[in-house]
VOPAGU-2260 file (C-alpha; in pm, 1 decimal, decimal comma):
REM VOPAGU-2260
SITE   aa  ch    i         X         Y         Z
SITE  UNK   A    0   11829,9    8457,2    9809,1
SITE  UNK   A    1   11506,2    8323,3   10031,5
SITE  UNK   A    2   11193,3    8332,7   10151,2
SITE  UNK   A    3   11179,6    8590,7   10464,3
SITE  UNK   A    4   11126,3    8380,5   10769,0
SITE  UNK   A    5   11161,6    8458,1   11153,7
SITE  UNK   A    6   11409,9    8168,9   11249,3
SITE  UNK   A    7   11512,4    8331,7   11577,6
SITE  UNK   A    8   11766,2    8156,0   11772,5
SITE  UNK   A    9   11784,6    7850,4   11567,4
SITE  UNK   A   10   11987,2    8003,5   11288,8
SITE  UNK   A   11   12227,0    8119,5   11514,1
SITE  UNK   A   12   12287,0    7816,6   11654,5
SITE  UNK   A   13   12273,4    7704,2   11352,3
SITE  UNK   A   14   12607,7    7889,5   11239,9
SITE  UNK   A   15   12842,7    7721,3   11499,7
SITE  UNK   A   16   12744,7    7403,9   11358,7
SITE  UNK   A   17   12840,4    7227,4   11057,4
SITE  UNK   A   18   12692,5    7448,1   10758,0
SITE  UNK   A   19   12453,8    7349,2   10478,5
SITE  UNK   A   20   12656,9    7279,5   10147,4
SITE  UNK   A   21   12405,8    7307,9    9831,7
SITE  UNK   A   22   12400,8    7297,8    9480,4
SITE  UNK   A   23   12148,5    7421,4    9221,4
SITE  UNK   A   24   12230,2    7349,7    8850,3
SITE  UNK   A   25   11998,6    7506,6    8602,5
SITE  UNK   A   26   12000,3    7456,0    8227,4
SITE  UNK   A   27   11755,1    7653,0    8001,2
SITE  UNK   A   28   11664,9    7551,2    7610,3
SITE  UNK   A   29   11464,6    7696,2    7328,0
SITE  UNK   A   30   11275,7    7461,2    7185,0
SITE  UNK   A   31   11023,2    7595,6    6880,0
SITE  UNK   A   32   10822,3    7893,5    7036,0
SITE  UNK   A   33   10916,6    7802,1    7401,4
SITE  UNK   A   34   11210,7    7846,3    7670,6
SITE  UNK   A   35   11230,1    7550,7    7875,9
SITE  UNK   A   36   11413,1    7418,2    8201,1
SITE  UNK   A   37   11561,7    7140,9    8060,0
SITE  UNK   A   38   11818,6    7051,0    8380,3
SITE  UNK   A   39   11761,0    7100,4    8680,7
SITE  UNK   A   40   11951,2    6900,4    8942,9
SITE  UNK   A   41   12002,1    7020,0    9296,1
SITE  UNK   A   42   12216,0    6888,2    9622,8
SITE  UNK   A   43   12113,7    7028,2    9963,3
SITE  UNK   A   44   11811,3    7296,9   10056,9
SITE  UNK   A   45   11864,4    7516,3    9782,7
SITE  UNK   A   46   11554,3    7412,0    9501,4
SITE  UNK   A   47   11359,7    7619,7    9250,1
SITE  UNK   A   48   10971,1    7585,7    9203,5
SITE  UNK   A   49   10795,3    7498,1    8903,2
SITE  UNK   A   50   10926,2    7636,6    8562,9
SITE  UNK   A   51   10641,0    7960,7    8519,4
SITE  UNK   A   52   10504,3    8191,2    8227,3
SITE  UNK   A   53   10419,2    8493,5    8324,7
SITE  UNK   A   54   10455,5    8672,5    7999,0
SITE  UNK   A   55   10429,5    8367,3    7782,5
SITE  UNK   A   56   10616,5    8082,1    7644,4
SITE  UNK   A   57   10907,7    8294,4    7549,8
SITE  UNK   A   58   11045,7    8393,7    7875,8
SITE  UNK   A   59   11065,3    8066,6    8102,3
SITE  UNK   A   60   11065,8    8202,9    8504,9
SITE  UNK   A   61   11204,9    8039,9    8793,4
SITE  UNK   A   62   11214,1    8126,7    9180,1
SITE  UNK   A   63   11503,4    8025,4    9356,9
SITE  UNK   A   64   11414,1    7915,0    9754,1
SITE  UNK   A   65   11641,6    7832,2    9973,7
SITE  UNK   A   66   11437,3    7669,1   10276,2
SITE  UNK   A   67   11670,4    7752,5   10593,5
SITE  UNK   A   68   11571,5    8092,3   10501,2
SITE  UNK   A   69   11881,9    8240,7   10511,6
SITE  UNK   A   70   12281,3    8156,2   10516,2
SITE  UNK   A   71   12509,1    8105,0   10832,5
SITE  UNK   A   72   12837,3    8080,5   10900,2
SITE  UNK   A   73   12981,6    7757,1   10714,0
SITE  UNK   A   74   12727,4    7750,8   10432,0
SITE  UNK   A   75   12859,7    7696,1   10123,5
SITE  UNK   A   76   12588,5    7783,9    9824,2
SITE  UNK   A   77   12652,0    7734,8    9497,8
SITE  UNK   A   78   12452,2    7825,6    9175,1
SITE  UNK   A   79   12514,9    7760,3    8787,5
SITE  UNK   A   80   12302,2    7894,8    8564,4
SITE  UNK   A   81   12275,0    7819,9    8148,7
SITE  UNK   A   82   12105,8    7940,0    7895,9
SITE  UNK   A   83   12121,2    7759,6    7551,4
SITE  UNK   A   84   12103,3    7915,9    7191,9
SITE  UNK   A   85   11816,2    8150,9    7189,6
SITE  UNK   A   86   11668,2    8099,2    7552,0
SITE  UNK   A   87   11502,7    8350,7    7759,3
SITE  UNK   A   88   11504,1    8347,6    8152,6
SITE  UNK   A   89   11452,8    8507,3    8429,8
SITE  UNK   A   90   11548,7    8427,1    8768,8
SITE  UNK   A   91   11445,1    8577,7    9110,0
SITE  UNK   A   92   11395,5    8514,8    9490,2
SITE  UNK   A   93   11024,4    8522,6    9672,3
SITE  UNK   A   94   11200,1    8738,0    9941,5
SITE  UNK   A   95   11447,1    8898,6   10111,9
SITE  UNK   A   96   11806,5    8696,2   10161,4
SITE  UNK   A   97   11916,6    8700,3   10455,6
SITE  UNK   A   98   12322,6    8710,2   10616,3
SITE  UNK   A   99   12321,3    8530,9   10919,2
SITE  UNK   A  100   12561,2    8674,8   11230,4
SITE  UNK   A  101   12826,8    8377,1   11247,0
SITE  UNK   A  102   13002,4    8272,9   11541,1
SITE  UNK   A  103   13332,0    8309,0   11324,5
SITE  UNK   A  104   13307,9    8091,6   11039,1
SITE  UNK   A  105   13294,7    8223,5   10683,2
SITE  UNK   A  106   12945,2    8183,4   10475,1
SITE  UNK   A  107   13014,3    8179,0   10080,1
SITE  UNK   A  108   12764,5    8189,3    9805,6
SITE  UNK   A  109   12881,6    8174,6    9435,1
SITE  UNK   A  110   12687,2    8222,3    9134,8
SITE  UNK   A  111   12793,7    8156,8    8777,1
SITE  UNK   A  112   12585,9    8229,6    8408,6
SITE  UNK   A  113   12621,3    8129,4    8131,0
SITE  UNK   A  114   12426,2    8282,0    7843,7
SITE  UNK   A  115   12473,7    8155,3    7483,1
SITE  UNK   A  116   12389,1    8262,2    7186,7
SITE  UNK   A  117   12133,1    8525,2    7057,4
SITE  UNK   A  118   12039,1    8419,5    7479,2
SITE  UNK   A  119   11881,1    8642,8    7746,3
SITE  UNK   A  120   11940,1    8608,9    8148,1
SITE  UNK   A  121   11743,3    8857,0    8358,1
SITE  UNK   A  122   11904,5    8764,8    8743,9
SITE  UNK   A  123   11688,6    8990,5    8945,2
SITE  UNK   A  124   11685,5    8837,9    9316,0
SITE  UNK   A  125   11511,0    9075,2    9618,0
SITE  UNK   A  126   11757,2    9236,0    9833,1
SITE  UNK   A  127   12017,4    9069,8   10081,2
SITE  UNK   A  128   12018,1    9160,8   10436,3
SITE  UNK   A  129   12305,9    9114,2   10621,0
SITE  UNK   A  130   12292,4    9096,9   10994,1
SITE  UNK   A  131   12517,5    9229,8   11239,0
SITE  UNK   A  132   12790,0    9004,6   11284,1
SITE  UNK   A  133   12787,9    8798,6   10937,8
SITE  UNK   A  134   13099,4    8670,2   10791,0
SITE  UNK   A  135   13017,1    8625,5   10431,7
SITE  UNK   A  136   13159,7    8640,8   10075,0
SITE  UNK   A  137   12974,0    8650,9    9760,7
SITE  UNK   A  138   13133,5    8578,4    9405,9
SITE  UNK   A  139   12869,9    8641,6    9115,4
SITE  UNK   A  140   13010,4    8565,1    8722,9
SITE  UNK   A  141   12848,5    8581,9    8436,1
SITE  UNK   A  142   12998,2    8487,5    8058,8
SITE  UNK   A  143   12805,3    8619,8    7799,3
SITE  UNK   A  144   12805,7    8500,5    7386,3
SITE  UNK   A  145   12900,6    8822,6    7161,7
SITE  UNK   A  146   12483,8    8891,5    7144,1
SITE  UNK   A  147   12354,1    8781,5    7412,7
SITE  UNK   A  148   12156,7    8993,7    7682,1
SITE  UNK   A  149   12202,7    9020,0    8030,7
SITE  UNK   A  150   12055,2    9226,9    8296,7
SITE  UNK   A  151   12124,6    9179,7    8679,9
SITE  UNK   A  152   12083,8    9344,3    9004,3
SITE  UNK   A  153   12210,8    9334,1    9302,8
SITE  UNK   A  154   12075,3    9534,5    9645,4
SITE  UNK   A  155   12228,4    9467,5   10010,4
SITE  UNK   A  156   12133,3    9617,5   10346,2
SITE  UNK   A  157   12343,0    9662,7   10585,0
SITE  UNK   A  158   12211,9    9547,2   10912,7
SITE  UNK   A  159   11855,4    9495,5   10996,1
SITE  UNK   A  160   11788,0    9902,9   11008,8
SITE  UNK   A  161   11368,3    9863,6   11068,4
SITE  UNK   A  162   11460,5    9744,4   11426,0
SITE  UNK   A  163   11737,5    9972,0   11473,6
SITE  UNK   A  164   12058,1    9751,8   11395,0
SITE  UNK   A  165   12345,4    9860,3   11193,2
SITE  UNK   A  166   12636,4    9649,9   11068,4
SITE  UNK   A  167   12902,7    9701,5   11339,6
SITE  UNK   A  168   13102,8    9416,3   11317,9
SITE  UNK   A  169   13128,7    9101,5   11087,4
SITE  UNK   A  170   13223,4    9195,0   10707,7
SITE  UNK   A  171   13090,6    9098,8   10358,8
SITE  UNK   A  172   13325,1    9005,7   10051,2
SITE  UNK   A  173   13217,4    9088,3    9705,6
SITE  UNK   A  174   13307,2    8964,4    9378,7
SITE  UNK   A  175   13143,7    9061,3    9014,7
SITE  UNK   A  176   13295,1    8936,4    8696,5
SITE  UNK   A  177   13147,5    8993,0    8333,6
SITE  UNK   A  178   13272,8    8799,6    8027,0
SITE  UNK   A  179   13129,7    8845,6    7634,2
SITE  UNK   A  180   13347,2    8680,1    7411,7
SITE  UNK   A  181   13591,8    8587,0    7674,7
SITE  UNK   A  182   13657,3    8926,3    7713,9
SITE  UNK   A  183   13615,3    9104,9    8045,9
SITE  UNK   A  184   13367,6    9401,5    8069,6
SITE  UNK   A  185   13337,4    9459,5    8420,2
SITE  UNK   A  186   13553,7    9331,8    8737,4
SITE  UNK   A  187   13517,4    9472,3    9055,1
SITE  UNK   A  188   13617,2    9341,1    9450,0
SITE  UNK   A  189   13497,4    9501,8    9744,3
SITE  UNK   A  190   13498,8    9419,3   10116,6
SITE  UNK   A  191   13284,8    9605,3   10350,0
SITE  UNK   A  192   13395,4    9531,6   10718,0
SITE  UNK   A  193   13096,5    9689,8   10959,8
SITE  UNK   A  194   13201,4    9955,4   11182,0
SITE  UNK   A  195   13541,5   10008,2   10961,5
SITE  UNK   A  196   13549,2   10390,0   10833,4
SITE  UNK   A  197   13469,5   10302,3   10471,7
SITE  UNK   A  198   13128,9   10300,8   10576,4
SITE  UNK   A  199   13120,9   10665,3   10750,2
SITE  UNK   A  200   13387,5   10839,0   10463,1
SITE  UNK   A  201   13233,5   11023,1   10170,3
SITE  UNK   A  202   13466,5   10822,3    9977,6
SITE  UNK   A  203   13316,0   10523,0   10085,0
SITE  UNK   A  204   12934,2   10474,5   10190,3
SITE  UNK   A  205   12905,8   10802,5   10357,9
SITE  UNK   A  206   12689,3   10639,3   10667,9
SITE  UNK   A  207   12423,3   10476,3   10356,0
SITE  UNK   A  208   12340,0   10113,6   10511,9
SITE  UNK   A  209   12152,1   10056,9   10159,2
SITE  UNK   A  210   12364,4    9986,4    9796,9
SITE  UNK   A  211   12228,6    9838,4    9467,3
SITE  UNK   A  212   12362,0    9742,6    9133,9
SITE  UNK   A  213   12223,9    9735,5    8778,8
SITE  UNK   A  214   12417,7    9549,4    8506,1
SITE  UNK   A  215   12306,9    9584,4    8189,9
SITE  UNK   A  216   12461,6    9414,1    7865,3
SITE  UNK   A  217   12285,5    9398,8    7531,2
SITE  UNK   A  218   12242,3    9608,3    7220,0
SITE  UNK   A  219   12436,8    9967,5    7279,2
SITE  UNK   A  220   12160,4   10217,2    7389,0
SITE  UNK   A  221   12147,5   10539,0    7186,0
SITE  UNK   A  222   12158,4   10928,7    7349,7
SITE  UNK   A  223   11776,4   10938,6    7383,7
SITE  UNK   A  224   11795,4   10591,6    7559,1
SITE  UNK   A  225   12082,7   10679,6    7813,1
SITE  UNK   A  226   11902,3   11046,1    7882,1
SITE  UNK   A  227   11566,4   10841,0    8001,2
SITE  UNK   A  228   11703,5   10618,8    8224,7
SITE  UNK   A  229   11923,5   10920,5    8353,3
SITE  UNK   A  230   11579,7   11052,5    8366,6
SITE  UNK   A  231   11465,4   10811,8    8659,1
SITE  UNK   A  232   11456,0   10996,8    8974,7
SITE  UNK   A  233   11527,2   10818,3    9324,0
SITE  UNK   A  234   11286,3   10856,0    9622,6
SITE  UNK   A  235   11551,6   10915,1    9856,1
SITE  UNK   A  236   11960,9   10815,9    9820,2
SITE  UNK   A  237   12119,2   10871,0    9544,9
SITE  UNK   A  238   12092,9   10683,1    9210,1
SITE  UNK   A  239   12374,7   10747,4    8929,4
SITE  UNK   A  240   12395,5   10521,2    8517,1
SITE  UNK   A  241   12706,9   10515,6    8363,0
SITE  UNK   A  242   12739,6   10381,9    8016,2
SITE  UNK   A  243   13091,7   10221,0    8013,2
SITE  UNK   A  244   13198,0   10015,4    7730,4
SITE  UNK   A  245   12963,3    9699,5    7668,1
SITE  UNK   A  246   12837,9    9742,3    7984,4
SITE  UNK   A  247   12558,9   10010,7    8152,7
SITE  UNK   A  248   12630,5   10030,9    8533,8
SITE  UNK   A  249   12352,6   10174,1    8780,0
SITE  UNK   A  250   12421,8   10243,7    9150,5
SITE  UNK   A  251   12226,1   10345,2    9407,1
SITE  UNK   A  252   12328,6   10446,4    9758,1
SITE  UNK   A  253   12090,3   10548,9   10058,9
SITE  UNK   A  254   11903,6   10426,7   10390,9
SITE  UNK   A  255   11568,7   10256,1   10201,0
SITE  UNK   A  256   11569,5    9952,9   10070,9
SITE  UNK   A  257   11193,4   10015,1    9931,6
SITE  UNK   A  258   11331,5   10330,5    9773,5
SITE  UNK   A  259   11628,4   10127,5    9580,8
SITE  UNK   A  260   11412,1    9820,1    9483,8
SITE  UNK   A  261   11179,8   10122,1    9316,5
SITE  UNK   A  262   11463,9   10297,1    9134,3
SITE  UNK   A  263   11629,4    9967,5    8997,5
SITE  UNK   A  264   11282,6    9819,0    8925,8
SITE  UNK   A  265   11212,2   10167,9    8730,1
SITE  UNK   A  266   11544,8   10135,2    8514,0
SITE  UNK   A  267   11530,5    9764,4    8459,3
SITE  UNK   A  268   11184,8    9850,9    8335,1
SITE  UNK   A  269   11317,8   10138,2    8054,4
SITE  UNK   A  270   11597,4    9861,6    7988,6
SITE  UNK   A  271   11414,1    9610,9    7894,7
SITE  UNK   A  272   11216,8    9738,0    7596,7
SITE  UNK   A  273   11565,2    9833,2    7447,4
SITE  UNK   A  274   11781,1    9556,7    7510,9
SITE  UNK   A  275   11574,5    9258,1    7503,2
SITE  UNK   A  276   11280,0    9380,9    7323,4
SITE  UNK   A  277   11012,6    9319,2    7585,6
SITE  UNK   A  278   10785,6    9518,3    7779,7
SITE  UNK   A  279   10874,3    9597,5    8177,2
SITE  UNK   A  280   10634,3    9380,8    8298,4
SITE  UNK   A  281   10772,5    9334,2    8676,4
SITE  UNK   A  282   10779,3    8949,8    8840,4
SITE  UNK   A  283   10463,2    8895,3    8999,3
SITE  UNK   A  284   10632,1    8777,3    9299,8
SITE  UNK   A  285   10805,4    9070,8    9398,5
SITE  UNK   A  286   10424,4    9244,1    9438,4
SITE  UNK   A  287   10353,4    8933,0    9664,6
């Protein structure tokens, strides 16, 4: 969740040293016409800039940076996220994330939301890379009130493929967990260990080094909603929506990360007009 930046042989020094342990605590309020960061309190090199408006004063829009650039072995990154009665925010990254290769000790980052009441959270980072070698494990929970809105994504590449690397060793952990009412809508744990067969089986990856998620949770689409994001044709890979109860769950699974970014950036944008009521309009800083 950070700024690309060539760090060469500094991060990987960096990981057989004693990690970075941050903290970012976010709280969002409506107040009148406006959605405004009312907390924000951070320990360690994990910040946000400036509270932004692309759209307006409704939807309050924050970059999350993360100035090592990316996360080594013995990070520990955490991230809690609320937003109050009515609130509208968005959340995103200026860049890729990045996995570091570790020299063997585990890298966690955990995020937790909390959307309240007649709420929306729109958590839609750039991808992850993770390099060959990286020990990480990733644990991403959201609790949602009985109307709030929530729409997520989530795309990782597996190794660094534009210079020819794959993920051969190392392994990633994954965790996603979400709550309305208490009640869970969608669980799932997955561990993806590089060179392990999972990622040459067609029941796993089938040799993809590229996977994304879309979350949705809002108002239940109708048949003419579901058939236009089913609609939305990938570049390349394969892109699937299932409407599950509460919850609509995109995947895509292929070798280009420009060609998943496009496909989730294409639902999220027929999403958004029926679940939250707003127009597509795409973060600026993903065109940056």
């Amino acid at each position: 969740m950070n700024a690309p930046i060539d760090v060469g042989i500094g991060a990987e020094a960096r990981s057989g040293q004693a990690g970075w342990n941050a903290r970012l605590t976010l709280g969002f309020e409506r107040r009148g016409e406006r959605t405004v960061l009312a907390q924000r309190r951070h320990q360690g090199p994990l910040r946000v800039q400036k509270a932004l408006y692309p759209e307006g004063e409704d939807v309050c829009q924050v970059i999350l940076v993360h100035p090592p650039a990316g996360i080594a072995g013995g990070d520990d990154l955490q991230i809690d996220v609320t937003v109050g009665d009515g609130a509208k925010a968005q959340i995103t990254t200026p860049g890729a994330g990045k996995w570091y290769r570790s020299a063997g000790r585990l890298a966690t980052l955990t995020q937790r939301v909390v959307v309240e009441a007649g709420g929306m959270c729109e958590w839609v980072p750039q991808e992850s890379i993770v390099f060959d070698g990286a020990l990480g494990s990733m644990l991403t929970e959201v609790d949602l009130a009985p109307d709030a809105v929530y729409l997520g994504m989530e795309t990782i590449c597996l190794g660094r493929t534009g210079s020819g690397e794959r993920l051969t060793r190392g392994s990633l952990r994954m965790e996603t967990r979400l709550r309305r009412a208490g009640k869970t809508l969608w669980l799932e744990r997955g561990r993806i260990d590089g060179g392990s067969g999972l990622m040459h089986s067609p029941a796993g990856l089938d040799g993809a080094t590229v996977t994304g998620t879309l979350l949705a949770v809002g108002p239940p689409l109708d048949a003419d909603g579901l058939a236009r994001c089913r609609a939305i044709e990938t570049e390349s890979g394969q892109g699937t929506v299932t409407c599950l109860p509460g919850v609509l769950v995109a995947r895509y699974l292929g070798a280009s990360s420009e060609s998943a970014r496009r496909w989730l950036l294409a639902l999220w944008q027929a999403l958004r007009p029926m679940m939250a009521g707003r127009p597509g309009i795409v973060p600026r800083i993903w065109n940056t």
